[in-house]
Each structure stands twice: as C-alpha cells, then as structure tokens.
N, C-alpha and C positions, 0 to 999 in steps of 0.2 A: 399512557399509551404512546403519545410522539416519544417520550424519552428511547422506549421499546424499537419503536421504528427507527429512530438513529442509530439507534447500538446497532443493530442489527445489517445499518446499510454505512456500519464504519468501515475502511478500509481492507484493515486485517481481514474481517469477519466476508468482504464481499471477494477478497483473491481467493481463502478457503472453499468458500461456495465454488467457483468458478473450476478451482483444480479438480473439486468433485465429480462440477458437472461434465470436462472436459476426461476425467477417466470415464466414468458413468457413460455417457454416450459412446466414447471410442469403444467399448465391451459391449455392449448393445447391439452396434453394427455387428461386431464380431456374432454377435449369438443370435443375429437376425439371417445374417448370413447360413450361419448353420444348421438352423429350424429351415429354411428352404431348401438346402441341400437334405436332408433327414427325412424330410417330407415327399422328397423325389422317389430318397430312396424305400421308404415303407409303400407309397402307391406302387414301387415298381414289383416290389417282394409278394403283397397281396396280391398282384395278377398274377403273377409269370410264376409265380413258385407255390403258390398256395391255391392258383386258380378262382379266386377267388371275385365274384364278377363287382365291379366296381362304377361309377359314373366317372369317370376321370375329366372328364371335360367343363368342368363346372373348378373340380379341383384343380388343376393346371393354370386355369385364368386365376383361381386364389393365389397358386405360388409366385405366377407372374405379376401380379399387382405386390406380392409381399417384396417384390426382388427389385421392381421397381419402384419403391419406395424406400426401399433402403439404398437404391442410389443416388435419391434425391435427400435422403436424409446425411449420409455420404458428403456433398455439396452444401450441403447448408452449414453442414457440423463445420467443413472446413473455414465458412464464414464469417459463424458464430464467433469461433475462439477469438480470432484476428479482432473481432471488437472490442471496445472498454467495458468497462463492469456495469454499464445502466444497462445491459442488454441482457442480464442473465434470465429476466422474467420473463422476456421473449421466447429465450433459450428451455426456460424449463416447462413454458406454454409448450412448445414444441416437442418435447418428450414426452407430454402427457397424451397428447393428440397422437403421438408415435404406436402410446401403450393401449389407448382407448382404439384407435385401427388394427391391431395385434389380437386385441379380444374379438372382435368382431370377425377378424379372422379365422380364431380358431372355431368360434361361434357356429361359423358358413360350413367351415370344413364339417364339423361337427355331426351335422345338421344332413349333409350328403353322406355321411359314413357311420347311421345308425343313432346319432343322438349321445344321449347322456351315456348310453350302453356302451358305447366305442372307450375300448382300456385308456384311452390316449385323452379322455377327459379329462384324465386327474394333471393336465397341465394347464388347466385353470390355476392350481395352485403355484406352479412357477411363476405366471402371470403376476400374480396376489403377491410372490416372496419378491421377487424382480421391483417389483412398483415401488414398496416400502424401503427398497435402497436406492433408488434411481428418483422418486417423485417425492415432493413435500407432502407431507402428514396429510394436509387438504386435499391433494390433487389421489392418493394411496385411499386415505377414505373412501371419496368417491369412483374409482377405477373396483373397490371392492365392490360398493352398491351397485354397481355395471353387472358387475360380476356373478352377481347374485339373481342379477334379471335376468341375464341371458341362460344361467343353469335352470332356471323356473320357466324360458319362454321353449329349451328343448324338453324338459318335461312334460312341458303343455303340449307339446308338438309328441309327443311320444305315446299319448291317450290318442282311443279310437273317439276322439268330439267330434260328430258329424257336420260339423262347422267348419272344419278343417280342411276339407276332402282331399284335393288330392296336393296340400301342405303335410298332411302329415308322415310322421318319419318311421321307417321301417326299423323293427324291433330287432334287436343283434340278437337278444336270446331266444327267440323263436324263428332267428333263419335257419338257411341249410348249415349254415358255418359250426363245423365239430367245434364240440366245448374245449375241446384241446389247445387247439386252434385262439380259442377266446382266452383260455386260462396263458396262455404260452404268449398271447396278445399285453394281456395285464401287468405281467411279468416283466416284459420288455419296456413298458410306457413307466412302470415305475422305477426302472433301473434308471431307466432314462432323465426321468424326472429326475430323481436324486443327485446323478450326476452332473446334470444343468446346474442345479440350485447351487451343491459344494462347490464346483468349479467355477462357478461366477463370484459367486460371495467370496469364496478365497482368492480371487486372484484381485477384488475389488480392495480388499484387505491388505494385500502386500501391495499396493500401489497406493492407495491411500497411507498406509505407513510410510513407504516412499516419498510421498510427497512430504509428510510432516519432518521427516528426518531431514527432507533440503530447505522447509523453513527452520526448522531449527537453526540449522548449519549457517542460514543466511541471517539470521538474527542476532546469533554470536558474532560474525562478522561485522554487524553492522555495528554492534555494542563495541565493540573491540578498536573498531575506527571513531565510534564515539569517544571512547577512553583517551583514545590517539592524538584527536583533537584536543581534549581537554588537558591533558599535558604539553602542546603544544602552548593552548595560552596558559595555561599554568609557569612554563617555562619561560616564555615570552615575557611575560605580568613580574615576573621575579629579576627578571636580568634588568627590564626596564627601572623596576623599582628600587635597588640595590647598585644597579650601574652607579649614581650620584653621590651616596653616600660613601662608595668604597671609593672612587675617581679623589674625594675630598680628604679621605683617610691617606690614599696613596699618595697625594700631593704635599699634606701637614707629615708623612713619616718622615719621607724625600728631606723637605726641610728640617726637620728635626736631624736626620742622618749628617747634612751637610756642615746643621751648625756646630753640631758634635764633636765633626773635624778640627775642628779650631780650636780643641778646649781636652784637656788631659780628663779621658773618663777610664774606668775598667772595661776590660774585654768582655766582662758579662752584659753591660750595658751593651756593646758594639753589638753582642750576639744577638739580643735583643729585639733590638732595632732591624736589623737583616730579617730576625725570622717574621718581623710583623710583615717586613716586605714582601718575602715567601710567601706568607700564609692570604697576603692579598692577591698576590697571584694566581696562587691557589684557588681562590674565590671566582676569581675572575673565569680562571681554564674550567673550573665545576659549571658554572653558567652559561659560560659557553658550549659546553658538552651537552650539555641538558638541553638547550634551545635545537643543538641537532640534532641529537639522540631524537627527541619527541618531536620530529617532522618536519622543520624549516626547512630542513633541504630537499624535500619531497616535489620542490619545483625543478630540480635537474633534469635536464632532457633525457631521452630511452634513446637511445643509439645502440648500433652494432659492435656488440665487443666478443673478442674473442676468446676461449678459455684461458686461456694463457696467459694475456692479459689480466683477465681479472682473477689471477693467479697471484701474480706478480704484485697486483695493489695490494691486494690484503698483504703479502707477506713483508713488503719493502715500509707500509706505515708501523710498524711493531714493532716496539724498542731493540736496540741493538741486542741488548745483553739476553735476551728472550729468543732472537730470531734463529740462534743455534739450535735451538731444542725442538724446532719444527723439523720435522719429517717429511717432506714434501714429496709426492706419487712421482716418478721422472715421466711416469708414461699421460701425460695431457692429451686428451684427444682434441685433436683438429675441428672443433666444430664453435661454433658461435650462437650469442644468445641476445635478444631485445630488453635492454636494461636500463637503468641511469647508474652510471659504473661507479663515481664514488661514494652511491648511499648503497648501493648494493655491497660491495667491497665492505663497505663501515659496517655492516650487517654482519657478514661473516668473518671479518677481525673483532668483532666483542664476544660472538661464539667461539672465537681461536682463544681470544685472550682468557675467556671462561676456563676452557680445558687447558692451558698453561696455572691461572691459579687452583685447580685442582688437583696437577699432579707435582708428584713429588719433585724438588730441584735438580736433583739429577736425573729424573727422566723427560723422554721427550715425546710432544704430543704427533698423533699421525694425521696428516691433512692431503686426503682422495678426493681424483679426481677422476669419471667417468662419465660414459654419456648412452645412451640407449636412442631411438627410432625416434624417441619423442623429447628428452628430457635429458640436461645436464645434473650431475650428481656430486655434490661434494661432501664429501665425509671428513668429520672432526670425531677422532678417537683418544680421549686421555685414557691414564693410568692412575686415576683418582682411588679416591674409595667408594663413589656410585651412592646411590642414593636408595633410598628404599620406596616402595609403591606410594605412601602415602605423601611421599613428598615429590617425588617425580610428579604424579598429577594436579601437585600447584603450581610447578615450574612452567615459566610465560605470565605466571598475572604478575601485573602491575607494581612494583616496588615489593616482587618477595623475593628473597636472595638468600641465598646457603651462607653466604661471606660472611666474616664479621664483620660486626658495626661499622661503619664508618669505609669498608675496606669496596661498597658499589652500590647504586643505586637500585637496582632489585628491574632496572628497564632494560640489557639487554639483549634474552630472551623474547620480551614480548615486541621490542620492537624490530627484530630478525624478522620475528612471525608475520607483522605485518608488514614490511619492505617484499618480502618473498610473497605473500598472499595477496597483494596488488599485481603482481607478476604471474601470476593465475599459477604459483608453485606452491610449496608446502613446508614446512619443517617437523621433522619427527625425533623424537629421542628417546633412546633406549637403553635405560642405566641400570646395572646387576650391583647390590652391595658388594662392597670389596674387590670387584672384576672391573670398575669406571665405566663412564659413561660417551655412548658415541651417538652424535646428532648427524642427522641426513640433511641436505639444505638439497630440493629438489626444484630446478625452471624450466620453464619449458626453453625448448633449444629451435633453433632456425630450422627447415629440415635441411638435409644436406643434398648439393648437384654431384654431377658427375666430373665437374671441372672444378672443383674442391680445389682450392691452394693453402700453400704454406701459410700457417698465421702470420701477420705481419708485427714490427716490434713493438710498436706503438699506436695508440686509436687512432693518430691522425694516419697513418697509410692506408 
C-alpha cells in the first residue's frame, strides 16, 4: 500500500491529474452555465407558450443559487490551478461538493415540477455520466448512491402517504397537462440529455488528447536535450582524454620530421611522416568540431541580428571551392531576429553543407530567405536524390547519416534541431526520391515598427 500511494503522488502521475482536473472543471463551468441558461428558457416556454401554470418562484431562487455558485466556482477554479500539486485533493474535494449541490438541485427543481413524472428527470443520468469523468471512482460511487436516494425520496413524495400532507408532489400524469404536451416534454429532455452527455465527453476527449500530445511533445524534448547533454560530455570526456596523447604524438613526429632533415631518406618516408602530421590535425579539428557541434558553445550570448547578417555568416564560413554553388535569394527581408549568431549560423551551415554533399558537383544548392508577421524562414533546397519515407523519419537522431563512412558524424541534423528548438523555432524537412530534399529552418522574428531601417553591415552597428 505506501509503495501504491507514492506512485500515485509521483510527479508525472500528479501534473496528469492536474491537466485533467483543470479541463474537467473549465467544461463544467461551461455546462453549468448553460443548464442555467436552458432552465430559464424551458420555465419560460411552460408559461408563456404552453400556458402552463407553474410555481416559478421557488424555481428562480434555484437558478439563482445555481448561477451563483458557479461564480464562485469561477473564482476558486481560477485559484486552484495557480497552486502546486498538493492541492489537487482540495481541488477535487471541491468538485465533488460542486456535483453533490448540482443533484440536490435538480432534486428541488424536481420536486416543484411534478417529481420523478417531469420528462427532464432522465438528467439524473447526465449527472451519474458527468461524475464518472470529472470525480474519482470513490467520490462517482457515492454521488451515484446520492443519486439513488434522491430518485426513491421523489417517489416517496409522489405516493398519497398521509404523512406527507401538504409535502407531497403533484402527479404530472394525472394533471390537466395534454399527454402531447408530456410526450413532446420527453422528447425534448432526452434530445437533450444525449446532447449534454456526447458533447461533453467529446470535447473532454479532444482536450485531454490535447494535453497528452504536448506531453508528449515536451518529453521528446526533454530526451533530446538530454541526448545534447550527453554528447556534450561525451565530446568534452574524449578531447580531454585524447588531447595528451595526440599533443605527445605531435610533438615525437615534429622531431622525428626535423631529424630526418639531416639524413638522406626516400620521398616515401617524407610523405609519411607529413601525412601522420595531417592526420593529427585531423584529429585534433574532429575533436574540436564535436566539442561544438554537441553544445559548448551554447553559452554565446542572444543578441539582435539581422537577416542579412546571418546570411552572410553561414555563407562567408563555407570553403571557397563550395561557396559558388550556393544560390542565394537577393531578395532578404529587412527584419531581425533574438539569437546567439555563431551557433545559430553553425546550424544552418551543416544543413547548407548537408545539401552541398547531396547534390551533384555541378549543381547548385538554393538557400531562401523569407519572413511572415511572426517568423524568419530559411529554406535549403538541393538536387540530390531525396530519400525515401523510411529514412526521412530517422533523419535528426543522433549519429544516423546517409554519408558514407567516415565522410560525417550523423549530428548535424539533430543538432540544428535543437539550436532552432531552444529559439522556440522549428525545423522541418521534406524529401521526394529522386526530386531532393528541402529543409525549412523556421525563428521566431522581432515584430517589425514603423521606423524600420536599413539593416546595418555588421552586429556591432
């Protein structure tokens, strides 16, 4: 049993409860609201249109205790939510008490309009389907057992017991009221009823969906920056460890290269010796990529930069012999965005560089740039061969890569995703076999004044 009770008041398990109870209630009001308003309008149809003679005055003070009560329910709910999660048993104490004054209300109504005879009984059973989605299994129980007294306490009321006298309740099918009137009464309460029931439940449904779909969302995120992390000391953990040993390498080839000089060897030895030099370099530039690739530079400051600007960085870091083949939009919009410019820039040059090794040598990749009311847009479009569905939706995890061996680390995609997704922006991609593939990189953008100026050359103006 403790084990039972911790699980149950773990984290996860108490923000799920909370989102429930925080739709649950908001649709409540909503349908508290509108049993008042429905109620106005059937007491006013009975008099004025069907002539029908009524106690209204008894009824009236019910709607107005219903109405006030749900603006005190209103006020609290606003409350409730704003607190932390030990407060939900209050919360759902309070809804039950909500649903147990709801019965008694219809009870009263009841009770002045004929009893269990009145067609509009059968929203006992709304009450009963309402509880079991809105109240805990214990709290639904007993709202039914309520439930059951009060249908037994207007049947008792609906016998001539001379015990009763003048409690007891006038019988709807032996008033003046035409059976038409009664049957056409029935009709309507169960339209009604059904419509309450489907329309609550469904709309509890698509919100409650709702909600799991932005844990979800927020889950994979969180996994995702977990990942982020763990490549970062991943990366970290390897440069540190490897720095010493290649530092001693570089130093023993140095010497080996110099003493070389002094001594008639072959040109194959020379070449040798150089490529060990190369390939430590190599080593070194890979370690180094990796340490930034997977986050170190994530402490850069967000400053104001302009499109154009960060235009300009991606394309000006990108080997010479590549940077012909970009296609660059001339038409830049004027508008600026809240970034840290060279890890965002590093972002959208490994997606540039992405769609450079996918397309052919002699063609060139397209690099757009637009912007809308809310959002900066850059589009990378190669002329690759595009991928097919089952591999488009592994593209972004962690060390997977279309490239051959040895020819990328498989990070970045995934780390695009998450520079842009800390920017509360997005990346999307959309690859046809044989037609290539074009990636959206979307930020949010500054909004724009009326005193708008020229972008300037460089961040410092």
């Amino acid at each position: 049993m403790p084990q039972n009770t911790h699980f149950d008041n773990a984290p996860p398990l108490l923000e799920g409860r909370k989102a429930r109870l925080t739709i649950n209630t908001a649709w409540l009001i909503k349908l508290r609201w509108v049993a008042a308003f429905g109620q106005w309008i059937t007491i006013a149809t009975a008099m004025f249109l069907l002539g029908i003679e009524i106690r209204w005055q008894p009824l009236a003070t019910i709607i107005f205790l219903t109405a006030s009560s749900n603006l005190l329910l209103t006020y609290l709910f606003e409350s409730l939510r704003s607190r932390d999660l030990r407060s939900l048993g209050a919360w759902e104490t309070l809804l039950f008490g909500v649903m147990l004054m709801d019965l008694g209300f219809l009870t009263a109504m009841l009770y002045f309009t004929g009893g269990i005879t009145n067609p509009f009984a059968v929203f006992y059973l709304v009450n009963v389907a309402l509880a079991a989605i809105v109240l805990t299994p214990r709290n639904t129980g007993i709202l039914a057992l309520v439930t059951v007294g009060c249908i037994g306490l207007l049947l008792m009321a609906s016998y001539p017991f001379a015990f009763l006298g003048s409690w007891q309740i006038d019988n709807l099918a032996t008033s003046a009221i035409p059976m038409h009137v009664l049957l056409a009464g029935t009709s309507v309460a169960l339209i009604a009823c059904a419509m309450v029931v489907v329309y609550f439940t469904t709309r509890l449904n698509v919100e409650l969906q709702r909600k799991e779909a932005s844990l979800r969302l927020n889950e994979m995120k969180q996994a995702r920056s977990e990942k982020l992390e763990a490549l970062g000391t991943l990366a970290a953990g390897a440069a540190h460890e490897l720095s010493t040993p290649l530092a001693t390498i570089a130093v023993v080839a140095k010497e080996v290269q110099r003493e070389l000089t002094q001594v008639e060897i072959s040109a194959d030895i020379k070449e040798d010796i150089s490529l060990i030099r190369s390939e430590l370099d190599r080593c070194r530039a890979i370690l180094d990529q990796m340490s930034t690739d997977a986050g170190q530079a994530t402490g850069e400051p967000i400053v104001r930069i302009w499109a154009s600007k960060l235009l300009e960085e991606v394309t000006e870091r990108i080997d010479v012999q590549h940077r012909g083949r970009i296609q660059v939009d001339p038409n830049i919009p004027e508008v600026e965005i809240n970034a840290p410019l060279h890890l965002l820039s590093q972002a959208i040059r490994g997606l540039v560089k992405n769609a450079l090794d996918a397309t052919p040598a002699k063609q060139s990749v397209h690099l757009g740039v637009r912007s809308t009311s809310d959002q900066l847009i850059v589009s990378i479009q190669d002329h690759g061969t595009g991928m097919p569905p089952h591999i488009l939706a592994r593209i972004g995890e962690p060390f997977f890569t279309t490239k051959e061996p040895g020819a990328g680390t498989g990070l970045g995609v995934f780390l695009a995703k998450n520079v842009v997704e800390k920017l509360n922006g997005n990346v999307t991609i959309d690859s046809v076999p044989d037609q290539g593939t074009t990636v959206i990189v979307r930020v949010p953008r500054i909004p724009s004044t009326n005193n708008e100026k020229t972008p300037p050359n460089s961040l410092d103006d």
